[in-house]
The first five atom37 places (N, CA, C, CB, O) and aatype in JSON, in Angstrom:
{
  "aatype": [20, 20, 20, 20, 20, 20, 20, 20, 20, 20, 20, 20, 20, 20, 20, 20, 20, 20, 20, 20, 20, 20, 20, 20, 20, 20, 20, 20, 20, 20, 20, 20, 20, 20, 20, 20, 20, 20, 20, 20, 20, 20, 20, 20, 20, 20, 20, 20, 20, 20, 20, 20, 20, 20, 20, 20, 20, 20, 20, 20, 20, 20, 20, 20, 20, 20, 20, 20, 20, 20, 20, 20, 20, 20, 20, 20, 20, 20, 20, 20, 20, 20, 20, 20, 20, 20, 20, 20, 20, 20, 20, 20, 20, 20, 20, 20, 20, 20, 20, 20, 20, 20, 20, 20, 20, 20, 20, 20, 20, 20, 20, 20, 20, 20, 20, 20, 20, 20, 20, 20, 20, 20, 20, 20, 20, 20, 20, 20, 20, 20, 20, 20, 20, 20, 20, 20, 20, 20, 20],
  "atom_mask": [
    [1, 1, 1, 1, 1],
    [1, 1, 1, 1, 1],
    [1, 1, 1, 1, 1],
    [1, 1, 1, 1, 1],
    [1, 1, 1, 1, 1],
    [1, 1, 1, 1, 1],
    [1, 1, 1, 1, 1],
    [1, 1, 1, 1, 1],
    [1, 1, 1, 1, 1],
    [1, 1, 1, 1, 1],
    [1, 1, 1, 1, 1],
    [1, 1, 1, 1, 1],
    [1, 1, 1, 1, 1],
    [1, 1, 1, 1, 1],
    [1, 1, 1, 1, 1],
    [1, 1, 1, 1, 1],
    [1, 1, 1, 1, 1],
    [1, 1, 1, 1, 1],
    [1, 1, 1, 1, 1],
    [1, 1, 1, 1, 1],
    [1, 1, 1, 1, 1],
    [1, 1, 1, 1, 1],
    [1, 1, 1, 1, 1],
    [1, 1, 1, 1, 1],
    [1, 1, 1, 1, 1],
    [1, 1, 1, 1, 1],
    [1, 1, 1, 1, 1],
    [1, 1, 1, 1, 1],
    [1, 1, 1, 1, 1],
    [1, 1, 1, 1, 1],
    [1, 1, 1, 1, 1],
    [1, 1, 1, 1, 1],
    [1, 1, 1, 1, 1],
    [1, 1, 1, 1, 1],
    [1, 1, 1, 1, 1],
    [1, 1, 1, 1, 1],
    [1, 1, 1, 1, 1],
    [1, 1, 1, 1, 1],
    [1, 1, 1, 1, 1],
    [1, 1, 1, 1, 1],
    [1, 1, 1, 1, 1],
    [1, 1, 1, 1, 1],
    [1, 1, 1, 1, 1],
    [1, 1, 1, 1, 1],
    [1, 1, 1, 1, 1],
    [1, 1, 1, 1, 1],
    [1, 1, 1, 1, 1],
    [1, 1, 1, 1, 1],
    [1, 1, 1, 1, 1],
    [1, 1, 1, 1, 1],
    [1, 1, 1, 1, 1],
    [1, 1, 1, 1, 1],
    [1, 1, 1, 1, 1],
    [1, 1, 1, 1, 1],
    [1, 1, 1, 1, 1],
    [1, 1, 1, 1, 1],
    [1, 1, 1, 1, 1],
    [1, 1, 1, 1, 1],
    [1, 1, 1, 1, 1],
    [1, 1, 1, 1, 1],
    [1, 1, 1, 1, 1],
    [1, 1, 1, 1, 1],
    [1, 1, 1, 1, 1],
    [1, 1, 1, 1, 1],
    [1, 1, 1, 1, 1],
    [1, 1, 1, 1, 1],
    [1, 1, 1, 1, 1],
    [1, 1, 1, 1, 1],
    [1, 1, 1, 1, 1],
    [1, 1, 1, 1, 1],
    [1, 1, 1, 1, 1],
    [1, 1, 1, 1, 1],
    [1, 1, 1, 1, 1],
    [1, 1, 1, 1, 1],
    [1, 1, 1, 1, 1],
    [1, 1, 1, 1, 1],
    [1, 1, 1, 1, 1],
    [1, 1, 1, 1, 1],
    [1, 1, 1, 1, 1],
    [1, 1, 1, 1, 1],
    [1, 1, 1, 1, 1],
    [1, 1, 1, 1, 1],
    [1, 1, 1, 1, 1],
    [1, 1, 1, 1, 1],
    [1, 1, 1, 1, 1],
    [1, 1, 1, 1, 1],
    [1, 1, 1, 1, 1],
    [1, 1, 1, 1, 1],
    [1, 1, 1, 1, 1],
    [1, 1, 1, 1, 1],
    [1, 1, 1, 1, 1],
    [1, 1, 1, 1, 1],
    [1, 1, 1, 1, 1],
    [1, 1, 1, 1, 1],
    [1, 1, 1, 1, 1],
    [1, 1, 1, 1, 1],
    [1, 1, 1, 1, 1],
    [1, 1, 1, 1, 1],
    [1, 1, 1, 1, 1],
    [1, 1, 1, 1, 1],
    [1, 1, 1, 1, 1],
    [1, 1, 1, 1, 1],
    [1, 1, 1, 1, 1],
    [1, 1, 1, 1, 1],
    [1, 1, 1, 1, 1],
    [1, 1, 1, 1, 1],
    [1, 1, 1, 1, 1],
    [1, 1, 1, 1, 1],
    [1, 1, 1, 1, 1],
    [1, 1, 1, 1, 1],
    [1, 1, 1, 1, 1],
    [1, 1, 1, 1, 1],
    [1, 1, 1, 1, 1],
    [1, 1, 1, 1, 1],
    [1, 1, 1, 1, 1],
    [1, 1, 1, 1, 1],
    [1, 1, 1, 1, 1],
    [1, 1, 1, 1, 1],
    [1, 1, 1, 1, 1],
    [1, 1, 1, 1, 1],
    [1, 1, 1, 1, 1],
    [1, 1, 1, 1, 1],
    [1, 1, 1, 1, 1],
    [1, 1, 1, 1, 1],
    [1, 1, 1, 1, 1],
    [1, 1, 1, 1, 1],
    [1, 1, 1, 1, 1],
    [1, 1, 1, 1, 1],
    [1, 1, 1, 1, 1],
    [1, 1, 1, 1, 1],
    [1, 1, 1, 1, 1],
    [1, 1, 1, 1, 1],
    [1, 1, 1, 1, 1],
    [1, 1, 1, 1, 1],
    [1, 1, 1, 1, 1],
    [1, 1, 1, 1, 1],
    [1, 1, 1, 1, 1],
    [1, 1, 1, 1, 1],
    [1, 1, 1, 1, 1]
  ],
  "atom_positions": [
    [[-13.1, 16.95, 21.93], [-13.07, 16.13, 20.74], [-11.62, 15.95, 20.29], [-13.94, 16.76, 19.61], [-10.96, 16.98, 20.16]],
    [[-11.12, 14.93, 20.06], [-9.98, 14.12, 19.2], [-9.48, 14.92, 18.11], [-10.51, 12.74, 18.53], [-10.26, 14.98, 17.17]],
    [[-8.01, 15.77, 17.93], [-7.89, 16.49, 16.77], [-8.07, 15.13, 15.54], [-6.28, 17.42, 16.8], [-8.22, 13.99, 15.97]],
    [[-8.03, 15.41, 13.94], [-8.26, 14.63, 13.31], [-6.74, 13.86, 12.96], [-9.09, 15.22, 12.33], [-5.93, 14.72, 12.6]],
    [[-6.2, 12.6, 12.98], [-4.93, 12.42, 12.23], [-5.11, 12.49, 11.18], [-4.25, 11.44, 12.34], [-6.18, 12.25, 10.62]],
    [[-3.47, 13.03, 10.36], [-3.22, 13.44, 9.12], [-2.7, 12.34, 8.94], [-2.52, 14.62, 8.8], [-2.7, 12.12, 7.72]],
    [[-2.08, 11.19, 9.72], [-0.6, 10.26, 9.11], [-1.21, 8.87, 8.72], [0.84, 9.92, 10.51], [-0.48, 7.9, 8.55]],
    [[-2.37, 8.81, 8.61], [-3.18, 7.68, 8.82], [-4.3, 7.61, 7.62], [-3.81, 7.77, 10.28], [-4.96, 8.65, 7.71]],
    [[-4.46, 7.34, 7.26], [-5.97, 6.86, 6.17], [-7.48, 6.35, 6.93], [-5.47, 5.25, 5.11], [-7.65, 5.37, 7.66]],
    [[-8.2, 7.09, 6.59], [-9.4, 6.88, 7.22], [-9.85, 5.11, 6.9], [-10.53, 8.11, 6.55], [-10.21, 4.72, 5.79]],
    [[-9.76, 4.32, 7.95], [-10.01, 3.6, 7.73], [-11.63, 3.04, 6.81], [-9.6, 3.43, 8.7], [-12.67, 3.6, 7.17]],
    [[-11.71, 2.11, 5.82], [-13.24, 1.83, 5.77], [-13.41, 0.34, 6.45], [-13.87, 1.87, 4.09], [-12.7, -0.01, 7.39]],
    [[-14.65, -0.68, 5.73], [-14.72, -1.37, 5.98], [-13.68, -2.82, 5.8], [-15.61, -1.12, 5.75], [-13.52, -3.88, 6.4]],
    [[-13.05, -2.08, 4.48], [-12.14, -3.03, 3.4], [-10.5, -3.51, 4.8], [-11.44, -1.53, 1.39], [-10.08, -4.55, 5.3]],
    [[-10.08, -1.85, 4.9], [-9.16, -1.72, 5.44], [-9.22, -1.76, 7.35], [-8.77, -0.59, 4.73], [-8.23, -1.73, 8.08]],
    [[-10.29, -1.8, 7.69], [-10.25, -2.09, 9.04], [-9.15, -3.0, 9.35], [-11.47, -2.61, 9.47], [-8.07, -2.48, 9.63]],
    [[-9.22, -4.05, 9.34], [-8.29, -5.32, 9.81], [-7.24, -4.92, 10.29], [-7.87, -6.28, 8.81], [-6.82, -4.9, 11.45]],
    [[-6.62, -4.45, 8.93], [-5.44, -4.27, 8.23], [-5.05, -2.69, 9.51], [-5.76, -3.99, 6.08], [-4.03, -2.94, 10.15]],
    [[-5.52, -1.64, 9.79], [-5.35, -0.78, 10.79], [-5.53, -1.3, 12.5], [-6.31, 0.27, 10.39], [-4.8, -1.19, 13.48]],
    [[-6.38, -1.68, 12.36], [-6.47, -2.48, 13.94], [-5.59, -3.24, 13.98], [-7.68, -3.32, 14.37], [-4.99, -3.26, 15.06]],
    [[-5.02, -4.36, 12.74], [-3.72, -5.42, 13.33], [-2.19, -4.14, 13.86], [-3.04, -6.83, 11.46], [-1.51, -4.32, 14.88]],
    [[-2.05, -3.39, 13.22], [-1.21, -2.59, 13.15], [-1.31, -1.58, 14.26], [-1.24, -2.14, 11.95], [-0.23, -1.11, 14.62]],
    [[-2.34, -1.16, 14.85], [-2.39, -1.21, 16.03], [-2.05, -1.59, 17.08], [-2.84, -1.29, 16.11], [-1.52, -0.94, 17.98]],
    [[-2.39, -2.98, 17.05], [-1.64, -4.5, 18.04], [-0.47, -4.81, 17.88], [-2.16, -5.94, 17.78], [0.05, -5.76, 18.48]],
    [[0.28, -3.84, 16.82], [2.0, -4.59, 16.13], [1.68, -5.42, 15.56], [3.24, -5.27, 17.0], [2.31, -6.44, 15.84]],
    [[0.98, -5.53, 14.87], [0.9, -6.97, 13.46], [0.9, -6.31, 12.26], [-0.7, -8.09, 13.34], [0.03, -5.43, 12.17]],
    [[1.69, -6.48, 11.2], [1.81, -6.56, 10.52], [0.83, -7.39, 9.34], [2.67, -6.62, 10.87], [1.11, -8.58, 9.21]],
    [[-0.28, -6.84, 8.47], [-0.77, -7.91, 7.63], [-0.87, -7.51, 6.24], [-2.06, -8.39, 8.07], [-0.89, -6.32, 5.95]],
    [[-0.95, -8.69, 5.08], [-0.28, -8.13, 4.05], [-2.13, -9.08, 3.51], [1.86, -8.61, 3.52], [-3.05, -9.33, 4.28]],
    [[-2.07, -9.41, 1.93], [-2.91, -10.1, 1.5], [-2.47, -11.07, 0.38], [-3.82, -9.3, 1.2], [-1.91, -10.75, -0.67]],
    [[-2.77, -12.16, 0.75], [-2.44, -13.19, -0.47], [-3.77, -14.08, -0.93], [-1.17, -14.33, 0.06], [-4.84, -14.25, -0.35]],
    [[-3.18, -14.67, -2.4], [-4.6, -14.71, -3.16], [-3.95, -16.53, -3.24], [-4.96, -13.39, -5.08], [-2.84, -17.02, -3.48]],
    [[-5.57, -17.22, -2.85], [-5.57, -18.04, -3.16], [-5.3, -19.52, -4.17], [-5.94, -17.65, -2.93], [-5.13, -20.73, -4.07]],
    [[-5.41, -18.4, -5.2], [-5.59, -19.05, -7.15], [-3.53, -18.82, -7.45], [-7.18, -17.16, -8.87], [-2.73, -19.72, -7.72]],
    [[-3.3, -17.69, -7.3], [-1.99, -18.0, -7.92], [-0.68, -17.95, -6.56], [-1.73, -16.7, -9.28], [0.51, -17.75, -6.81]],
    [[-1.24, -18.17, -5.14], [-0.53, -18.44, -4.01], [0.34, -16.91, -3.47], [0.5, -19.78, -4.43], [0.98, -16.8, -2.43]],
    [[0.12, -15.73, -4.59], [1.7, -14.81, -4.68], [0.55, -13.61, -3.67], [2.62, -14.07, -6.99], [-0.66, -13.35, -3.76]],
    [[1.8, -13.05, -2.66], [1.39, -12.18, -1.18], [1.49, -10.39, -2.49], [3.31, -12.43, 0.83], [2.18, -10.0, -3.43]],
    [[0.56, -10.01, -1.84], [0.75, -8.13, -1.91], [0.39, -7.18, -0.93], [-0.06, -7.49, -2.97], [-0.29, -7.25, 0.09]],
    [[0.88, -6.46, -1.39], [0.54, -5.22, -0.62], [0.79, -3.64, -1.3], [1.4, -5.34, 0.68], [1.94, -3.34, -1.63]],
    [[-0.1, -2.86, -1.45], [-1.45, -2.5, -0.09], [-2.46, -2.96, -0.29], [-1.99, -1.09, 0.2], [-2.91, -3.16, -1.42]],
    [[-2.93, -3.16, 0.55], [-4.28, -4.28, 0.42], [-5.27, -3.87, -0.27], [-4.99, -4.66, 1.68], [-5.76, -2.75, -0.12]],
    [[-5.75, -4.88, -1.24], [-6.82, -4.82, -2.41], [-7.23, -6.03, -2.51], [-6.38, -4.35, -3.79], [-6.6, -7.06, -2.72]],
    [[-8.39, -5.85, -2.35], [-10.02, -6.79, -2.69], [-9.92, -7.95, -4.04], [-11.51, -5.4, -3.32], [-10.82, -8.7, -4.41]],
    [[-8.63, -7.84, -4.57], [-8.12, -8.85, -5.53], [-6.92, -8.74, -5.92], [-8.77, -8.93, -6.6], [-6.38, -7.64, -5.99]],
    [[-6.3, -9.92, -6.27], [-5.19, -9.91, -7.01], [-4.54, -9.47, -7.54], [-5.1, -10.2, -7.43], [-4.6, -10.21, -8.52]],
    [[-3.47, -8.41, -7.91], [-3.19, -7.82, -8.77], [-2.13, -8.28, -9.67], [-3.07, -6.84, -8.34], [-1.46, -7.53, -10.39]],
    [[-1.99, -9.78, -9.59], [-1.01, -10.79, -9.87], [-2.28, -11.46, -11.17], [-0.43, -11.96, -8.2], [-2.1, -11.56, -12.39]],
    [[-3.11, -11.7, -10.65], [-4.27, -12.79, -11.8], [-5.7, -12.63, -11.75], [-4.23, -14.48, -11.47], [-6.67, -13.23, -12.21]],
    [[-5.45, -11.55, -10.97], [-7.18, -10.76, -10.8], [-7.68, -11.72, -10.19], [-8.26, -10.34, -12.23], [-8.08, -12.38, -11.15]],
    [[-7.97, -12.31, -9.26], [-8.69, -13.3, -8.09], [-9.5, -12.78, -7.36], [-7.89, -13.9, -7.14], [-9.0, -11.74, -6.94]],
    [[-10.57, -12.94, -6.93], [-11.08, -11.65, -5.78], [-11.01, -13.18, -4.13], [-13.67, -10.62, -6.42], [-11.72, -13.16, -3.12]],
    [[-9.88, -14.27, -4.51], [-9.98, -15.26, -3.59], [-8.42, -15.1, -2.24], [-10.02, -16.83, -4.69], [-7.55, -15.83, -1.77]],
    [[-8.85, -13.82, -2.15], [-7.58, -13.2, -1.19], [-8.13, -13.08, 0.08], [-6.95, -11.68, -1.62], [-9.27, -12.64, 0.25]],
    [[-7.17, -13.55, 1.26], [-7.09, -13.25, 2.71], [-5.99, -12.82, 3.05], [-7.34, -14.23, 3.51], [-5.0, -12.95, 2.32]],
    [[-5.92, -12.01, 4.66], [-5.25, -11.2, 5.18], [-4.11, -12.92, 5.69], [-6.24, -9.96, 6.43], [-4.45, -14.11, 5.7]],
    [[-3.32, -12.53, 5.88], [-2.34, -13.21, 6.52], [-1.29, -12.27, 7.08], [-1.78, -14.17, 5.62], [-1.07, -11.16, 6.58]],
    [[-0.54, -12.81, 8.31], [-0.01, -12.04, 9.23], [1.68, -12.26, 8.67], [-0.49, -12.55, 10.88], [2.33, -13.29, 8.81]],
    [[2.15, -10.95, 7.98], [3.1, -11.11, 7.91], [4.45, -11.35, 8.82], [3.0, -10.51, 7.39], [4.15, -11.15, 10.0]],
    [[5.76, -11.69, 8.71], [6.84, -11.88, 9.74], [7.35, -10.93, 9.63], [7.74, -12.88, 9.72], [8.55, -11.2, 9.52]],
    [[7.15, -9.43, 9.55], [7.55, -8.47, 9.75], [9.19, -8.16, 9.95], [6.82, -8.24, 10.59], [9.9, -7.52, 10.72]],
    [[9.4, -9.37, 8.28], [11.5, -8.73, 7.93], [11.51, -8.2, 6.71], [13.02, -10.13, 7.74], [10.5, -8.39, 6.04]],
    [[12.19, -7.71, 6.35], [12.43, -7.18, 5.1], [13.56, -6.52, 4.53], [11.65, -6.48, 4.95], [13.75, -5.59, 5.32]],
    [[14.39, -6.44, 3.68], [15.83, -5.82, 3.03], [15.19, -4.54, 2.42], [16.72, -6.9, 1.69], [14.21, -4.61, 1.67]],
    [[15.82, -3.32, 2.81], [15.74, -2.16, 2.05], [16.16, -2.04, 0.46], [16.5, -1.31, 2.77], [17.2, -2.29, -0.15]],
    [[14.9, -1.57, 0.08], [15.26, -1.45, -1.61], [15.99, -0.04, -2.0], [13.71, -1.51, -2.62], [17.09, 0.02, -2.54]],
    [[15.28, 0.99, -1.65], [15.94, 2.26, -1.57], [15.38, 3.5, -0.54], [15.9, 2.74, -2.97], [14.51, 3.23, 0.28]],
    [[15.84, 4.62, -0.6], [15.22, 5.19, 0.22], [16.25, 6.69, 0.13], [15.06, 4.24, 1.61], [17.34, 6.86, -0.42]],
    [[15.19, 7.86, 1.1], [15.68, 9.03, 0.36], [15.6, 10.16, 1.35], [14.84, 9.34, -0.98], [14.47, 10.63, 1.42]],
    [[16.62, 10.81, 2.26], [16.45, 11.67, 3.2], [15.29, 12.66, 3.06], [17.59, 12.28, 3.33], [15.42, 13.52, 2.19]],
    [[14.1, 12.64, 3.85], [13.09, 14.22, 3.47], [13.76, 15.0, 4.64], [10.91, 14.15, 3.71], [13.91, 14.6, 5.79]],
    [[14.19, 16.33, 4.05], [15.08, 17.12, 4.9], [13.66, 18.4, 5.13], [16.89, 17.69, 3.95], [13.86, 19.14, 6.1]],
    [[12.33, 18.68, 4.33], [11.67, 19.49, 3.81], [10.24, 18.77, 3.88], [12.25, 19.88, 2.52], [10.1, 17.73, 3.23]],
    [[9.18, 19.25, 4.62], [8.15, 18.78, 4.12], [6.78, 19.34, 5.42], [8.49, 17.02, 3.85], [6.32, 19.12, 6.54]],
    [[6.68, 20.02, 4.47], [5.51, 21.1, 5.54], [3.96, 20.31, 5.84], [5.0, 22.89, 4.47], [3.17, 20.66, 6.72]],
    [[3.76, 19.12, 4.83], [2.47, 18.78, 5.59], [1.97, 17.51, 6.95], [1.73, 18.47, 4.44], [2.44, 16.43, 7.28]],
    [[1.08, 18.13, 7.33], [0.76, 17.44, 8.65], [0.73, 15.81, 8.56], [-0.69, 17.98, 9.15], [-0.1, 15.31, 7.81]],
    [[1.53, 15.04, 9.24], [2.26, 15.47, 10.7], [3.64, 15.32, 10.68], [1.81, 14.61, 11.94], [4.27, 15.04, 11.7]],
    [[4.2, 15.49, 9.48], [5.88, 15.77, 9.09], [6.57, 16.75, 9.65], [6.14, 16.11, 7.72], [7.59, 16.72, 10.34]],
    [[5.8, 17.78, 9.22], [6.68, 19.09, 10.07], [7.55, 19.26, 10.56], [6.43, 19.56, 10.87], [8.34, 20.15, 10.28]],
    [[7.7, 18.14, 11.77], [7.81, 18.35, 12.85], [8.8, 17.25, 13.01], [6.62, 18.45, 13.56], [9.3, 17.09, 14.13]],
    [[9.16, 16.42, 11.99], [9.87, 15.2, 11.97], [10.93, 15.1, 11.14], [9.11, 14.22, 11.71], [11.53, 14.05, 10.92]],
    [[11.28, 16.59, 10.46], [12.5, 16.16, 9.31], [13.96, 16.46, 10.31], [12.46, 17.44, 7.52], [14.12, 17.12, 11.33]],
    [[14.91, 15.63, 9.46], [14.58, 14.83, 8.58], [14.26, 13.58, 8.67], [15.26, 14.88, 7.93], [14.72, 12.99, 9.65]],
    [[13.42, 12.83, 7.73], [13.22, 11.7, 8.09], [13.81, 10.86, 7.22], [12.03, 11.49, 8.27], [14.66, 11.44, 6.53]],
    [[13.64, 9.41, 6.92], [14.21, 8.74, 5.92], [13.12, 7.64, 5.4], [15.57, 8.14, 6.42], [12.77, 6.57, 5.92]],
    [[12.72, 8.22, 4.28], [11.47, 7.52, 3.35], [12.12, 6.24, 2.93], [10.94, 8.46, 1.86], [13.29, 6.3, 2.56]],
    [[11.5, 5.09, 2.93], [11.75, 4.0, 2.12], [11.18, 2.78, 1.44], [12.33, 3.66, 2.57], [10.25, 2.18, 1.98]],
    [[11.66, 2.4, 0.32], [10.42, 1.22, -0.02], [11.52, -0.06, 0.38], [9.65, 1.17, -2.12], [12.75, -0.04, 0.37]],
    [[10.76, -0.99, 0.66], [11.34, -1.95, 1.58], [10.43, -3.48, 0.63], [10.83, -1.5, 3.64], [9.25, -3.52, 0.28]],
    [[11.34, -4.38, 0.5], [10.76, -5.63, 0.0], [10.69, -6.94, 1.2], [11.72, -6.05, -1.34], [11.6, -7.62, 1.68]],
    [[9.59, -6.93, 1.38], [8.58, -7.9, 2.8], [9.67, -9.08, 2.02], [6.0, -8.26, 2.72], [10.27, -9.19, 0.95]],
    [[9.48, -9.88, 3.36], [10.32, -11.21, 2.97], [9.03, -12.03, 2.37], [11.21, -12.12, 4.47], [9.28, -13.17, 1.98]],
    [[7.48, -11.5, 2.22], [6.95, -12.31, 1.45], [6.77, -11.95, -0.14], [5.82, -12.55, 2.06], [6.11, -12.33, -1.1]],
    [[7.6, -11.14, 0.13], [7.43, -10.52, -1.55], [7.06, -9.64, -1.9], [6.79, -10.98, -2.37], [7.21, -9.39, -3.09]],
    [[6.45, -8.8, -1.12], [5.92, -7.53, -2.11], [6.53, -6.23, -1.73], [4.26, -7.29, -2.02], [7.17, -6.13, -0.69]],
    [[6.37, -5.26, -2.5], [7.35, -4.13, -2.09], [6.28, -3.4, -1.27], [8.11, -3.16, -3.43], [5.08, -3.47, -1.55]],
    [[6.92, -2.48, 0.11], [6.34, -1.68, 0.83], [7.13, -0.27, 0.94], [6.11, -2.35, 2.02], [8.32, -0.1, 1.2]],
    [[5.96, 0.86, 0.63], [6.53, 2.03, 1.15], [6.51, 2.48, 2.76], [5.92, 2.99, 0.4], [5.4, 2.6, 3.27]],
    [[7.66, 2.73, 3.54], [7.45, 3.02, 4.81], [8.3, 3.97, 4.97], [7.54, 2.02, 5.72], [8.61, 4.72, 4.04]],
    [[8.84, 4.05, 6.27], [9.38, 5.28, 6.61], [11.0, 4.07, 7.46], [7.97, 6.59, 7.87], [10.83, 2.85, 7.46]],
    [[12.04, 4.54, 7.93], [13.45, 3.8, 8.39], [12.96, 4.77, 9.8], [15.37, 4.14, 7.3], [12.36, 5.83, 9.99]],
    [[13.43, 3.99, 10.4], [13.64, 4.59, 11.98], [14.57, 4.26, 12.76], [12.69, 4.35, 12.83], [14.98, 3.16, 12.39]],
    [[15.3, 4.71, 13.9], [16.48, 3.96, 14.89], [17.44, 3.69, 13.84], [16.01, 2.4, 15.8], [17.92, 2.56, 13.78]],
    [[17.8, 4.65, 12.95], [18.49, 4.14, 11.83], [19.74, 5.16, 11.77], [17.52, 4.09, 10.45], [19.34, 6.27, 11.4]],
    [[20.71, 5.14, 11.95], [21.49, 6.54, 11.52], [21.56, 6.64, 10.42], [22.75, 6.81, 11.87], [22.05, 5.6, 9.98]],
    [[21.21, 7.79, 9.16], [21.8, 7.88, 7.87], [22.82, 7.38, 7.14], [22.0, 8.71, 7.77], [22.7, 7.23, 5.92]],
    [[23.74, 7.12, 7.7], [25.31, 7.15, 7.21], [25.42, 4.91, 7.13], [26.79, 8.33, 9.02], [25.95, 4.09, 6.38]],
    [[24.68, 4.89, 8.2], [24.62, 3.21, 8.3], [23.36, 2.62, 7.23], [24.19, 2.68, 10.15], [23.16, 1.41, 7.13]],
    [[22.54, 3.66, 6.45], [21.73, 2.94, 5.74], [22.74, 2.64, 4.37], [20.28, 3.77, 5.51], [23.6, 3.33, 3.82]],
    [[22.16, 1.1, 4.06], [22.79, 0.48, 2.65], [21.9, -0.34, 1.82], [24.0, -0.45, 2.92], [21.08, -1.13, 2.29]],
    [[22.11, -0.13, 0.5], [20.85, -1.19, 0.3], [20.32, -2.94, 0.07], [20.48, -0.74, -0.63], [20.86, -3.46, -0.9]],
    [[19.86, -3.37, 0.44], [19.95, -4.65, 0.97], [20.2, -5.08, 2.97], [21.24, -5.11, 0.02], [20.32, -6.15, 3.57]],
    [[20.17, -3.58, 3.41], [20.44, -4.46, 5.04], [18.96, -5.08, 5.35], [20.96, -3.17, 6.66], [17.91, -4.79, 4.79]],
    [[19.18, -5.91, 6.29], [18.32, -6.53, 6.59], [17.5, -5.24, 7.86], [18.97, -8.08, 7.01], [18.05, -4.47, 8.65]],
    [[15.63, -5.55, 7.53], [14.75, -4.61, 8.65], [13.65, -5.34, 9.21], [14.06, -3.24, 8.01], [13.0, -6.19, 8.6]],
    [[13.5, -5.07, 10.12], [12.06, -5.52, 10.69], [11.05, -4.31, 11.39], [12.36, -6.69, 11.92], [11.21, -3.27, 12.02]],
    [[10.03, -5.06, 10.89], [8.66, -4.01, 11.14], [8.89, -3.41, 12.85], [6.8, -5.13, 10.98], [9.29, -3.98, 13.86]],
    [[8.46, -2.1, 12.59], [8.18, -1.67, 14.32], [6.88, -0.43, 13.81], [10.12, -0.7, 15.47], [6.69, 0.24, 12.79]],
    [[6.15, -0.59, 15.16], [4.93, 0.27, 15.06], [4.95, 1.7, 15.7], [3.81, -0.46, 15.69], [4.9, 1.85, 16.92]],
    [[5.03, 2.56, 14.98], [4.58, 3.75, 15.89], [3.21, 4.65, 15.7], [5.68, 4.72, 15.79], [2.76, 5.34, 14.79]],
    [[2.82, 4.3, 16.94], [1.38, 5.45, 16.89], [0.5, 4.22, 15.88], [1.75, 7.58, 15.78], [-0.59, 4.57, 15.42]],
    [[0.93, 3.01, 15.62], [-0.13, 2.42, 15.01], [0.28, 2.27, 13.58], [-1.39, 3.19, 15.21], [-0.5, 1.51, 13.01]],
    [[1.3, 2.76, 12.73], [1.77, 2.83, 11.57], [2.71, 1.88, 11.76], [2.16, 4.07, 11.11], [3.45, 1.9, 12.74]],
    [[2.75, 1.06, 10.93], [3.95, 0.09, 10.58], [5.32, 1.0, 9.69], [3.2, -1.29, 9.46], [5.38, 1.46, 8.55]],
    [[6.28, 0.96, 10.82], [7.57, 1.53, 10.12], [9.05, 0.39, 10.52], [7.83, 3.38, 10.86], [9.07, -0.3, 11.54]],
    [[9.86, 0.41, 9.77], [11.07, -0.35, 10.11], [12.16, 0.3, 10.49], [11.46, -1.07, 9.16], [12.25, 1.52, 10.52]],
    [[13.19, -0.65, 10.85], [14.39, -0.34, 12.13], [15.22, -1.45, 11.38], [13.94, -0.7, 14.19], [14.82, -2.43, 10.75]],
    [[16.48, -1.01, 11.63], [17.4, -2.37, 11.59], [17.6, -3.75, 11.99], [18.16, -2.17, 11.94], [17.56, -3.84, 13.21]],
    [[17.72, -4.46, 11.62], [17.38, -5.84, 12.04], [18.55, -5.8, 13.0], [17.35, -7.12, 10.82], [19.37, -4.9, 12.82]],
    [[18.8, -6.85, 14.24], [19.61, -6.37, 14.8], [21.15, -6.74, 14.25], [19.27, -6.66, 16.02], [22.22, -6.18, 14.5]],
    [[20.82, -8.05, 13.32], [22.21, -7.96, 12.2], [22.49, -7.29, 11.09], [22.47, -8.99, 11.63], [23.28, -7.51, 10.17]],
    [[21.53, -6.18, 11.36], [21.89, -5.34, 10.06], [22.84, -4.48, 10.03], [20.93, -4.62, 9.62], [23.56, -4.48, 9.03]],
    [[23.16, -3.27, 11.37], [23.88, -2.57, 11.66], [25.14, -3.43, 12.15], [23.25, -1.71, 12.44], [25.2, -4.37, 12.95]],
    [[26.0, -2.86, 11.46], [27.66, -3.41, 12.18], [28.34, -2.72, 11.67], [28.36, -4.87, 11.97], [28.12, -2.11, 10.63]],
    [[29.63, -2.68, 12.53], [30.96, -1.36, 12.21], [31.53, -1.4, 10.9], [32.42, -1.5, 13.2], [32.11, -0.35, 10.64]],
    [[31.58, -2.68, 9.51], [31.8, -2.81, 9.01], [30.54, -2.4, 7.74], [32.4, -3.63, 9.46], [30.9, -2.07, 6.61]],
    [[29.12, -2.49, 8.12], [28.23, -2.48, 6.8], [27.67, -3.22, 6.49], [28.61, -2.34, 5.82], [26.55, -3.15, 5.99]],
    [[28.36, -4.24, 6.75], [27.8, -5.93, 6.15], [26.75, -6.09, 7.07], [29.0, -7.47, 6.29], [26.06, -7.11, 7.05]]
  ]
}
């Protein structure tokens, strides 16, 4: 039998999609019909105008770092085993803010505002530097 993952949310019916696209490397976020504006994490309505007239749409997986914060410490499963890492909330180029994790990233080169794009590991959507994000200068 399959140990259980810790890094993942039991999927239900709501959130299927949304784990299986991410699976495949897709990225999907939800936008509401009535007032046009994208969110995320995905919810069954609006949280812009209360709509329940929302579909999944496949985001373009870029985004500028908002902030973010070395975990040097963190004993629960499946971290352990991964510090340090670098936590971050990241704003989707469709607008909404996402918490993820920085990867392929050296510390010292994170700034805020570089440009990132989505990459999947194990099925989790995490980001990396865009490839114009990193340069000897910062910019």
């Amino acid at each position: 039998m399959d140990a259980a993952r810790h890094d993942v949310p039991e999927p239900d019916a709501f959130t299927r999609p949304y784990w299986e696209a991410a699976a495949r490397g897709c990225l999907l976020i939800r936008r509401c019909g009535a007032c046009g504006r994208a969110h995320h994490y995905p919810r069954e309505f609006c949280p812009h105008c209360w709509s329940d007239e929302v579909t999944w749409e496949e985001a373009a997986g870029r985004a500028t770092l908002y902030t973010w914060s070395t975990v040097h410490h963190n004993d629960l499963p499946p971290f352990t085993g991964r510090t340090p890492y670098l936590a971050a909330v990241v704003d989707l180029a469709e607008g909404p803010r996402m918490m993820t994790e920085l990867v392929d990233c050296p510390e010292g080169a994170v700034r805020p505002g570089m440009p990132l794009e989505v990459a999947f590991r194990d099925g989790i959507p995490v980001f990396r530097a865009a490839p114009d994000g990193l340069t000897s200068t910062g910019r």
